[in-house]
VMD Tcl script that builds the backbone (N, CA, C; Angstrom):
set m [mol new atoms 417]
animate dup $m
set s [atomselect $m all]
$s set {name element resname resid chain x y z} {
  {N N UNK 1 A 0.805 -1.186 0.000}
  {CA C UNK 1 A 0.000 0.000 0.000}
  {C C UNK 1 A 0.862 1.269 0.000}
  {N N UNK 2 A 1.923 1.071 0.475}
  {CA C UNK 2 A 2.940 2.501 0.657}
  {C C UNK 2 A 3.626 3.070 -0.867}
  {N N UNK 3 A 3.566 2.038 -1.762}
  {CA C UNK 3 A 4.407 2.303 -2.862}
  {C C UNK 3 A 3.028 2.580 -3.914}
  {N N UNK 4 A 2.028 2.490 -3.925}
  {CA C UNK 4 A 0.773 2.950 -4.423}
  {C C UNK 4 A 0.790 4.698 -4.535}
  {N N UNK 5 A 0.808 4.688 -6.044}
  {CA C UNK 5 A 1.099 6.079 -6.264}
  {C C UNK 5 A -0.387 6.543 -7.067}
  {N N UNK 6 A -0.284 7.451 -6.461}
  {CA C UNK 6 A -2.069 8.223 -7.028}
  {C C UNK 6 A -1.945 9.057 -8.083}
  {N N UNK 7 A -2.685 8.210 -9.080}
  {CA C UNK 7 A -2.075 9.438 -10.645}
  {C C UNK 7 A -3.283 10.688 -10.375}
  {N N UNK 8 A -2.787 11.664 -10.713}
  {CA C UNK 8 A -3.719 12.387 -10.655}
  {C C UNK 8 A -3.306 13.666 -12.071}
  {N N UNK 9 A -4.453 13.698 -12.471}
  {CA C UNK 9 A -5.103 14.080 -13.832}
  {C C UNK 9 A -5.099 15.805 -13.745}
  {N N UNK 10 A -4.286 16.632 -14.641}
  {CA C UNK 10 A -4.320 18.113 -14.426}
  {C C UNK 10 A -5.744 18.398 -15.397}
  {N N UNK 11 A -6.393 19.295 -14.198}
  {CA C UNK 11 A -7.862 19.739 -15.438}
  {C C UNK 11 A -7.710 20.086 -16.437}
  {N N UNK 12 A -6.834 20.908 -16.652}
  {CA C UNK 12 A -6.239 20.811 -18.561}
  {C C UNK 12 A -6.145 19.875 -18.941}
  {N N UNK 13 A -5.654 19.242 -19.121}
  {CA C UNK 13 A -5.345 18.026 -19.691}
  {C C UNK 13 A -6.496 16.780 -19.197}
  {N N UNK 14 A -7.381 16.810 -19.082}
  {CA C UNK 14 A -8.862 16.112 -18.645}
  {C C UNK 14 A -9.593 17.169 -19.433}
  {N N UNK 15 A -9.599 18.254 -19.364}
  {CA C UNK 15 A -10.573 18.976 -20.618}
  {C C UNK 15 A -10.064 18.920 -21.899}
  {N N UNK 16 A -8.688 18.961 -22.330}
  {CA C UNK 16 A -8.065 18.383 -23.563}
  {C C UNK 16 A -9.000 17.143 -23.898}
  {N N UNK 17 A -8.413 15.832 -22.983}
  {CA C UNK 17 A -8.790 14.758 -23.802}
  {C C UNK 17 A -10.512 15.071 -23.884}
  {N N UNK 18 A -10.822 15.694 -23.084}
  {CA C UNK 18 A -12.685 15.319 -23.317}
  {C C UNK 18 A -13.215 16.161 -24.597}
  {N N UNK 19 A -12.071 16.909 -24.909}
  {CA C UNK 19 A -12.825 17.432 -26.350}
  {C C UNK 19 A -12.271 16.649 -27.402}
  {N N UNK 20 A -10.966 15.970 -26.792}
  {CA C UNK 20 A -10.559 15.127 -28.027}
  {C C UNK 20 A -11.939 13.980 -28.069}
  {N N UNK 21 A -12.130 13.496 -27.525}
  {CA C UNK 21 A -13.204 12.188 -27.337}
  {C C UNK 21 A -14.192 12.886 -28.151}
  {N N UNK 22 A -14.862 14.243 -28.142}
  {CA C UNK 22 A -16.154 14.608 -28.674}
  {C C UNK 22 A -16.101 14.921 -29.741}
  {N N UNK 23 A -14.695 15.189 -30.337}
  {CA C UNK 23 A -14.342 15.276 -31.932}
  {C C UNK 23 A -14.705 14.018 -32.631}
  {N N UNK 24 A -13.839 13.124 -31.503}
  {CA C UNK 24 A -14.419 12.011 -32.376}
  {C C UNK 24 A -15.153 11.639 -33.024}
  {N N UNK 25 A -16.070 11.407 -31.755}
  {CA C UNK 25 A -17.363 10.993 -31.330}
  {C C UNK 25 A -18.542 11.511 -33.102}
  {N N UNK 26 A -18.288 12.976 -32.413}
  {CA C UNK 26 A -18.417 14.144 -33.403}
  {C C UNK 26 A -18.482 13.325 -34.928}
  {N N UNK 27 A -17.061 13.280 -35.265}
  {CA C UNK 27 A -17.330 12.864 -36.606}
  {C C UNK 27 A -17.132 11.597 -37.073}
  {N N UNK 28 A -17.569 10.937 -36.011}
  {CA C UNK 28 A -17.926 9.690 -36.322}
  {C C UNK 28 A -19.682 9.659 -36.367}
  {N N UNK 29 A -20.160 10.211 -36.311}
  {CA C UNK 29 A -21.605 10.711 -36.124}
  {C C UNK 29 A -21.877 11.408 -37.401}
  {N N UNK 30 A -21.177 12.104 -37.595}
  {CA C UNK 30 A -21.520 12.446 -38.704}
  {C C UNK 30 A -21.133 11.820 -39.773}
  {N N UNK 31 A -20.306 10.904 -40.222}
  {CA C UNK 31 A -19.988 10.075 -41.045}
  {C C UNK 31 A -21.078 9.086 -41.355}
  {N N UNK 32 A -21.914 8.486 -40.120}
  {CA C UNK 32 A -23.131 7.978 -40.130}
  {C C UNK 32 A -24.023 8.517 -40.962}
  {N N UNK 33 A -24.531 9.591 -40.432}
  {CA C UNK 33 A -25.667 10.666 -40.572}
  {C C UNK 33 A -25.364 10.972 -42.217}
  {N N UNK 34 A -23.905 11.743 -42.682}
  {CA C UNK 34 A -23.704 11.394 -44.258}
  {C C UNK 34 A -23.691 9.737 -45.137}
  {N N UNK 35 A -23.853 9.255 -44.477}
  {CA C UNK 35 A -24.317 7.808 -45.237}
  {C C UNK 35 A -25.545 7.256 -45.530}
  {N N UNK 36 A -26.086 7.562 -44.046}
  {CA C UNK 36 A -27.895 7.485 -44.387}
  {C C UNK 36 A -28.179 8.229 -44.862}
  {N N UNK 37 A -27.952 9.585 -45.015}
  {CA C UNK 37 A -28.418 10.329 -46.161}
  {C C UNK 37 A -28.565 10.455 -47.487}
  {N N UNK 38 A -27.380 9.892 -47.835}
  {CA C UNK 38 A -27.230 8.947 -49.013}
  {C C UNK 38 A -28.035 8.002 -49.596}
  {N N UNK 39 A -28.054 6.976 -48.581}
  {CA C UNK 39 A -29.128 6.151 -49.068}
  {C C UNK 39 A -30.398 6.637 -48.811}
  {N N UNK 40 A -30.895 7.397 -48.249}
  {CA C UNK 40 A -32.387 7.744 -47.834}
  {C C UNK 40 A -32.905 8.600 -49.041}
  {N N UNK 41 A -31.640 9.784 -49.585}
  {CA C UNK 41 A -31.807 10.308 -50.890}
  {C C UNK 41 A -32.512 9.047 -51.990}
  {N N UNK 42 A -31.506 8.047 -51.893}
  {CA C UNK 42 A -31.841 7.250 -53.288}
  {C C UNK 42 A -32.999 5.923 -52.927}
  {N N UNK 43 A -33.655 6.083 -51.347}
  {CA C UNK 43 A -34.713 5.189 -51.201}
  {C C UNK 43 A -34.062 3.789 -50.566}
  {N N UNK 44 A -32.626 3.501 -50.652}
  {CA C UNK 44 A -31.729 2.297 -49.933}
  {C C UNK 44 A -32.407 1.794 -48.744}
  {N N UNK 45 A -32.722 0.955 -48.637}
  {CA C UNK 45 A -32.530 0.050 -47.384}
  {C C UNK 45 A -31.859 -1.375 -46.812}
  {N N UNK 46 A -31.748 -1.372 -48.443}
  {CA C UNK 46 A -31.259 -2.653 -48.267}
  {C C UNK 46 A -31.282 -3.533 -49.105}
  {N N UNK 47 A -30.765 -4.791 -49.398}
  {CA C UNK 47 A -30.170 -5.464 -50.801}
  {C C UNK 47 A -31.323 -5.357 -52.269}
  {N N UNK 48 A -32.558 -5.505 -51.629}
  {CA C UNK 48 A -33.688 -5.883 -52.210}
  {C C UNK 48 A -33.786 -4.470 -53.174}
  {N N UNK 49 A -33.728 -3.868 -52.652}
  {CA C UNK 49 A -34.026 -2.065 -53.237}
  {C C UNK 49 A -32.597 -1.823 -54.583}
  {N N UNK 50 A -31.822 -2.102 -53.537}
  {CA C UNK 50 A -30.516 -1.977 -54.778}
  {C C UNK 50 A -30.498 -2.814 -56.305}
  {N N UNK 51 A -31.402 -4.002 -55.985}
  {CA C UNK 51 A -31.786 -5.026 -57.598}
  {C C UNK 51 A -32.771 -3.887 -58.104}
  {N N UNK 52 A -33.686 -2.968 -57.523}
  {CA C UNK 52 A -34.391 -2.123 -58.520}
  {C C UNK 52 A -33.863 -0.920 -58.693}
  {N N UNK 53 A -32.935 -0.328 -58.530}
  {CA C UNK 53 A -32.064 0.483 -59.241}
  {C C UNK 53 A -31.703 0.357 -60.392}
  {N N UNK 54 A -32.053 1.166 -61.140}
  {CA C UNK 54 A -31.030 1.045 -62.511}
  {C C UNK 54 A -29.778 1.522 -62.275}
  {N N UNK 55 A -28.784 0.713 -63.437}
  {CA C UNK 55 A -27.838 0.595 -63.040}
  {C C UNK 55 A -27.281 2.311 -63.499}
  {N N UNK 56 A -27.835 2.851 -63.859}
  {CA C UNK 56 A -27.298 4.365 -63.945}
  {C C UNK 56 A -27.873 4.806 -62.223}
  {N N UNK 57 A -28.308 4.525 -61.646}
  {CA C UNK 57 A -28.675 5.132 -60.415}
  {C C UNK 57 A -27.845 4.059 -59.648}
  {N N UNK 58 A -27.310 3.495 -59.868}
  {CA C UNK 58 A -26.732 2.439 -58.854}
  {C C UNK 58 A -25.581 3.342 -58.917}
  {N N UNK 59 A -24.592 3.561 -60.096}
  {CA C UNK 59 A -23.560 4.340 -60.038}
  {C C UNK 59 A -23.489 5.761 -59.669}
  {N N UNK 60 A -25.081 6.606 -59.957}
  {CA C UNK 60 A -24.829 7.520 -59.098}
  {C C UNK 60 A -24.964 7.810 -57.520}
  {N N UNK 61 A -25.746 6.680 -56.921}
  {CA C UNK 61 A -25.734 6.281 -55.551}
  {C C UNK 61 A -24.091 6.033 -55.073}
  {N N UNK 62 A -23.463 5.376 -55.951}
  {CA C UNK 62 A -22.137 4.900 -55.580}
  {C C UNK 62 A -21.223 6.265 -55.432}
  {N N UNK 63 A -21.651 6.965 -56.389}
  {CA C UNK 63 A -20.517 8.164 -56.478}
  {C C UNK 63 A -20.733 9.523 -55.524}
  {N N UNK 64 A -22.290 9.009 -54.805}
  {CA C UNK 64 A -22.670 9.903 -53.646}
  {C C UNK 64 A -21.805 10.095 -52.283}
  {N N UNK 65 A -22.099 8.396 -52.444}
  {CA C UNK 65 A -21.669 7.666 -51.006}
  {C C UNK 65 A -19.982 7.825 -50.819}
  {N N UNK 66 A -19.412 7.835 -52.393}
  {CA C UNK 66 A -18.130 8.030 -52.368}
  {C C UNK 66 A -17.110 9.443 -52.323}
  {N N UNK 67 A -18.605 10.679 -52.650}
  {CA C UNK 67 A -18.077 11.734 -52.535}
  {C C UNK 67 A -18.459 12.348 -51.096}
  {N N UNK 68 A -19.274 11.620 -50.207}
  {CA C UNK 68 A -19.448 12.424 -48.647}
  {C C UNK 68 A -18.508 11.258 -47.784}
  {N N UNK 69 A -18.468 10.247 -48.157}
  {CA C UNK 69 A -17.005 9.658 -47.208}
  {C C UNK 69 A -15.761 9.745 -47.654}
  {N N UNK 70 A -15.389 10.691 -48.908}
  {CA C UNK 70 A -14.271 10.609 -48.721}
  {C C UNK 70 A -14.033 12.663 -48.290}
  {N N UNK 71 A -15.213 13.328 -48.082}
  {CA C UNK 71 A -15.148 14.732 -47.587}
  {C C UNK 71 A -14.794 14.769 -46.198}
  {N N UNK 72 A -15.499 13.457 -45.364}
  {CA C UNK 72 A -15.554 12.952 -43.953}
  {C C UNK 72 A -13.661 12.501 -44.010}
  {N N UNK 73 A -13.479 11.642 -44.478}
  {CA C UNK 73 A -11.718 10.980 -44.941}
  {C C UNK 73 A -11.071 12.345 -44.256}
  {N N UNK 74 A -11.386 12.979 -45.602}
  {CA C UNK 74 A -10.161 14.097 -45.703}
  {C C UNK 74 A -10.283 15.117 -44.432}
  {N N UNK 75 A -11.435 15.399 -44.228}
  {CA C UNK 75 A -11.473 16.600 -42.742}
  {C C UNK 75 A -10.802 15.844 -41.399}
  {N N UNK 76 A -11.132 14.414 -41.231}
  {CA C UNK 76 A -10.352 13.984 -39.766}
  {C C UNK 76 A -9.452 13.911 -40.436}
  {N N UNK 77 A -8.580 13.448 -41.675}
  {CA C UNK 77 A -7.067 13.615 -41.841}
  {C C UNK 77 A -7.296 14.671 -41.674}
  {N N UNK 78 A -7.034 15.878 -41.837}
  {CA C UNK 78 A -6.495 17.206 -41.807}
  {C C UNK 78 A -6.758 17.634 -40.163}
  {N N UNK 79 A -7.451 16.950 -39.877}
  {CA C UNK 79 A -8.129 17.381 -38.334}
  {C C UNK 79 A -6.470 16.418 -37.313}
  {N N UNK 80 A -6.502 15.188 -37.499}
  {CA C UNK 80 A -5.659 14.459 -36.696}
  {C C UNK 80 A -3.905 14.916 -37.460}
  {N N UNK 81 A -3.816 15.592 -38.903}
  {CA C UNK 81 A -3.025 16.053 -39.199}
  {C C UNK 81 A -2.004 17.797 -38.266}
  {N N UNK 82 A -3.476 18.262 -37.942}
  {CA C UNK 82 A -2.978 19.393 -37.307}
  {C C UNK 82 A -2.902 18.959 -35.543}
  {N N UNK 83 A -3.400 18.126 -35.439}
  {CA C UNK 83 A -3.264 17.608 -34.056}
  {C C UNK 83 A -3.041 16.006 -33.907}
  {N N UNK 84 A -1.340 15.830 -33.807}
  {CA C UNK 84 A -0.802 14.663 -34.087}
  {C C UNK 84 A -0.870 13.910 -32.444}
  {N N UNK 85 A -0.906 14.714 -31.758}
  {CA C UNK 85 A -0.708 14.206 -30.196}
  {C C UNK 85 A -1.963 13.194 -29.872}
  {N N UNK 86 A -3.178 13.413 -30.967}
  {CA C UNK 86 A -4.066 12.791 -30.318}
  {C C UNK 86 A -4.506 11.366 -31.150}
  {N N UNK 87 A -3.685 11.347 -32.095}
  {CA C UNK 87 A -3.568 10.198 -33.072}
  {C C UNK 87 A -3.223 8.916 -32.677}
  {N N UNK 88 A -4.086 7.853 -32.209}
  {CA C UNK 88 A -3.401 6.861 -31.611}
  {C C UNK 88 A -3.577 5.620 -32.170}
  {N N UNK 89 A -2.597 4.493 -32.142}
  {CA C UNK 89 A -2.956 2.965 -33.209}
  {C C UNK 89 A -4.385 2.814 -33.455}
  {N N UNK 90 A -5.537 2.953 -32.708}
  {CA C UNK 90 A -6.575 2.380 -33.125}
  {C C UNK 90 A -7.382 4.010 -34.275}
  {N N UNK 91 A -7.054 4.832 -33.936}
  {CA C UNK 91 A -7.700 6.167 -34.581}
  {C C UNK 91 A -6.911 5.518 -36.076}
  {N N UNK 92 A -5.585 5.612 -35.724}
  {CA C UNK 92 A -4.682 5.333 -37.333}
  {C C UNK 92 A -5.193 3.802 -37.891}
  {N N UNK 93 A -5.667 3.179 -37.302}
  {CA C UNK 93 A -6.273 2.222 -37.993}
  {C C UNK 93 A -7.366 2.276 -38.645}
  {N N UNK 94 A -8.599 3.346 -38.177}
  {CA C UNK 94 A -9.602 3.218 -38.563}
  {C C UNK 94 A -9.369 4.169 -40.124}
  {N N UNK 95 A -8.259 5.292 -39.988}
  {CA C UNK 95 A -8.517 6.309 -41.080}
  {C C UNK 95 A -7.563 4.931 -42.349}
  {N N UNK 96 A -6.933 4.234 -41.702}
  {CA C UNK 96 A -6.262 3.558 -42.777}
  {C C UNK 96 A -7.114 2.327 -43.506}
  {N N UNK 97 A -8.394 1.953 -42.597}
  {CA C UNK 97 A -9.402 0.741 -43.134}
  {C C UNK 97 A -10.270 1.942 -43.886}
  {N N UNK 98 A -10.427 2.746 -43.836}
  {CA C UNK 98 A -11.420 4.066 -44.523}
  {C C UNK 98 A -10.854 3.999 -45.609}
  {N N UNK 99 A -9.333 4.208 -45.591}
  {CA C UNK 99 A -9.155 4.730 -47.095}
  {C C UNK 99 A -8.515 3.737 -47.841}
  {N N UNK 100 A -8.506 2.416 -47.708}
  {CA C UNK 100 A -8.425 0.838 -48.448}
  {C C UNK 100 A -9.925 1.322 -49.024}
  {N N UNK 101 A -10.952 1.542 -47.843}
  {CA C UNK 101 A -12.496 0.761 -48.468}
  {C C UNK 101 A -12.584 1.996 -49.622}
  {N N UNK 102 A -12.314 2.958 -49.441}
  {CA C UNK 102 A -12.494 4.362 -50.562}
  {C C UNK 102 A -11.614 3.860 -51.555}
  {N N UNK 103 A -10.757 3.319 -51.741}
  {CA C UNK 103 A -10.126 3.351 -52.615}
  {C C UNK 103 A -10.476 1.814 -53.459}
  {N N UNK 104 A -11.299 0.644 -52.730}
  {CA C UNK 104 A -12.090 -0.168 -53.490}
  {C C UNK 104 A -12.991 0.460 -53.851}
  {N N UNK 105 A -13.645 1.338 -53.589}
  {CA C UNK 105 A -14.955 1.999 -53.978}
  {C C UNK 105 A -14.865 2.512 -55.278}
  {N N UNK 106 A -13.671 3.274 -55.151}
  {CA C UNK 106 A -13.106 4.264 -56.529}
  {C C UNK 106 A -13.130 3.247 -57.709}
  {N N UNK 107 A -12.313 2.214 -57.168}
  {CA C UNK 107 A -12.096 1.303 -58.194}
  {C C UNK 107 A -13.312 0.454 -59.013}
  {N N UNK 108 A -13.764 0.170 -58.068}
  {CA C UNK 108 A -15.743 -0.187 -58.498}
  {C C UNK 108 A -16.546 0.854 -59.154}
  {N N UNK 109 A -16.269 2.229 -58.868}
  {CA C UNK 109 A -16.921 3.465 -59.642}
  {C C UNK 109 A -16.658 3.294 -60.970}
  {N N UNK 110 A -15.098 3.357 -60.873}
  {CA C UNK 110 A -14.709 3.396 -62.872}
  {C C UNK 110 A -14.830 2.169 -63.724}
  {N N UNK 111 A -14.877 1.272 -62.719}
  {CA C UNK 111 A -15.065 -0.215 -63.791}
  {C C UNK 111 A -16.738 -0.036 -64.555}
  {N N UNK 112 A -17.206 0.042 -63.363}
  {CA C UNK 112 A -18.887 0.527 -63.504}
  {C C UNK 112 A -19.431 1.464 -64.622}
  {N N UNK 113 A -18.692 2.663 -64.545}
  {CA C UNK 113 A -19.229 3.555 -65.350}
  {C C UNK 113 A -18.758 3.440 -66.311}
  {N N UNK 114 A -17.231 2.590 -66.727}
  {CA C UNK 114 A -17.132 2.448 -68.044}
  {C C UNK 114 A -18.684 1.804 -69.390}
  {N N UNK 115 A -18.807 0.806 -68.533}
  {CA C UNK 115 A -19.996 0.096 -68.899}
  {C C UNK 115 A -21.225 1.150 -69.236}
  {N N UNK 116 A -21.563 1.738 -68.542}
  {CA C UNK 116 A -22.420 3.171 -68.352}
  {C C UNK 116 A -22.396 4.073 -69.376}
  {N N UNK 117 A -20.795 4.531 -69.416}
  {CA C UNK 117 A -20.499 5.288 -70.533}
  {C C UNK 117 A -20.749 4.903 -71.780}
  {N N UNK 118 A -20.726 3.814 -72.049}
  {CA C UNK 118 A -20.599 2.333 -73.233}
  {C C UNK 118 A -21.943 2.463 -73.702}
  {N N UNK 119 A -23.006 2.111 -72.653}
  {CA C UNK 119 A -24.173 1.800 -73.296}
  {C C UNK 119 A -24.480 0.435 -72.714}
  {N N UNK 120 A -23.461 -0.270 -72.040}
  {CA C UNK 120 A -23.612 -1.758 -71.907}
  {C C UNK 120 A -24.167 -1.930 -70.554}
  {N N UNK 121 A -24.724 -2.944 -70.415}
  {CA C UNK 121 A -25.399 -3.396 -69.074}
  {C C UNK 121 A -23.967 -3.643 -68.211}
  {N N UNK 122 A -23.873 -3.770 -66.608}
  {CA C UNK 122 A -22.162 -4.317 -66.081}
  {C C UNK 122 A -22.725 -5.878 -65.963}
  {N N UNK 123 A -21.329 -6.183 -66.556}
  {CA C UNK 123 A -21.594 -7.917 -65.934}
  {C C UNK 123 A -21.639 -7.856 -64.549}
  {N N UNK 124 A -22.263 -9.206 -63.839}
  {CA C UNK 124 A -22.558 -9.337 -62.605}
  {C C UNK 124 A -21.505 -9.598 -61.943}
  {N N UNK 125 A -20.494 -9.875 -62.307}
  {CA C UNK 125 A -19.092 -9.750 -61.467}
  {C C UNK 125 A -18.988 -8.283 -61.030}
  {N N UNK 126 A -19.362 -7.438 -61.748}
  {CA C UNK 126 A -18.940 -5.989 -61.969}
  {C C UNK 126 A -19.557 -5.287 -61.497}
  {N N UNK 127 A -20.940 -5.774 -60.702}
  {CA C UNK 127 A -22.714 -4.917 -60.465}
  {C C UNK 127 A -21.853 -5.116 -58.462}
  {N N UNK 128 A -21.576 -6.504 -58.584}
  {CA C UNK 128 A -20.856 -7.283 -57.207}
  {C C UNK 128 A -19.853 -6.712 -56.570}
  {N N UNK 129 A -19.168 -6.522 -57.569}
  {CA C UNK 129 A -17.915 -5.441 -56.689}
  {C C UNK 129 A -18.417 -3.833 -56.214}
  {N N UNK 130 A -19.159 -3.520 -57.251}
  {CA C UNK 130 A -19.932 -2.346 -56.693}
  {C C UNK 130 A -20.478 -2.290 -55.403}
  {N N UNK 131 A -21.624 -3.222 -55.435}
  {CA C UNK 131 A -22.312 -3.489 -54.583}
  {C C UNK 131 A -21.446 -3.831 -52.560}
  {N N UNK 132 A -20.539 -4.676 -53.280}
  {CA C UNK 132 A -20.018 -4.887 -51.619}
  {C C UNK 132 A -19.248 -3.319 -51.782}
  {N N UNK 133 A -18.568 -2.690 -52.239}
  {CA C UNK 133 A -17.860 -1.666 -52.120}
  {C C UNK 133 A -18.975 -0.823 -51.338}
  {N N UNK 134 A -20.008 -0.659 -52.160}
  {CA C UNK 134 A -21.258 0.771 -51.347}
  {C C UNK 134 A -21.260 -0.404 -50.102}
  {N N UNK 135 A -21.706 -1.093 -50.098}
  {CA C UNK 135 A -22.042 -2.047 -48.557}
  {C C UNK 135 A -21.129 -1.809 -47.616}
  {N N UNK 136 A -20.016 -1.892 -47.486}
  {CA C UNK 136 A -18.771 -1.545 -47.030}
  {C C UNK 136 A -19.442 -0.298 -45.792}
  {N N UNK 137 A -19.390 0.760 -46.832}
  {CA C UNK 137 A -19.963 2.236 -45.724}
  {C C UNK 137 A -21.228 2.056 -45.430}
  {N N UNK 138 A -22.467 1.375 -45.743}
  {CA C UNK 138 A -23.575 1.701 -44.786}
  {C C UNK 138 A -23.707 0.375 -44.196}
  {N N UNK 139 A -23.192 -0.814 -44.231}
  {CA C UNK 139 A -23.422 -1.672 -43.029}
  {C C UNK 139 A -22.270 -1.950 -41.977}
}
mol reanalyze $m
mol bondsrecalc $m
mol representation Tube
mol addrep $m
């Protein structure tokens, strides 16, 4: 009991981290809130809805979803960029699984719209990669 040392927390630095936590929090909330919006724009709920999309609305659903998560991407980078102290393995993990899934997404956009551009229906290999790519951000 004698060698029991009492950490004790300077209120600065307890009001630091508690706004760091609500940034988070913050835009992790809103990353949500821009996703359902997305789909609520285009009627999404769920797999069943996405087979009645045409596939020109499938790709512009895709390029929705891909232009408000990667606006969300870039503001916490620039946000955890100007404030490196609060960047920690699991924060750097999540912005680094974000921008793998954005960058399958991208890749599913242009395969997609080539087809689009074409005139051609996408083969179902090609409707599939889309599909889990948008799935990715709203489930």
């Amino acid at each position: 009991m004698e060698n029991e040392k009492k950490i004790q927390i300077h209120p600065k630095h307890f009001l630091i981290a508690s706004l760091i936590v609500w940034v988070v929090i913050t835009l992790v909330s809103l990353c949500a809130l821009l996703s359902m919006t997305s789909c609520t724009s285009m009627n999404i709920s769920g797999p069943a809805q996405w087979d009645q999309l045409s596939p020109k609305d499938r790709l512009t659903l895709a390029m929705k979803i891909y232009n408000s998560e990667y606006d969300d991407y870039l503001a916490a980078y620039k946000y955890f960029k100007s404030h490196p102290d609060v960047l920690n393995d699991e924060i750097h993990e999540g912005m680094r699984l974000k921008k793998e899934a954005l960058k399958n997404l991208h890749l599913a956009i242009r395969s997609y719209k080539h087809y689009i551009e074409t005139g051609t229906i996408p083969p179902e290999a090609v409707d599939q990669a889309l599909r889990h790519a948008v799935y990715e951000f709203l489930y």
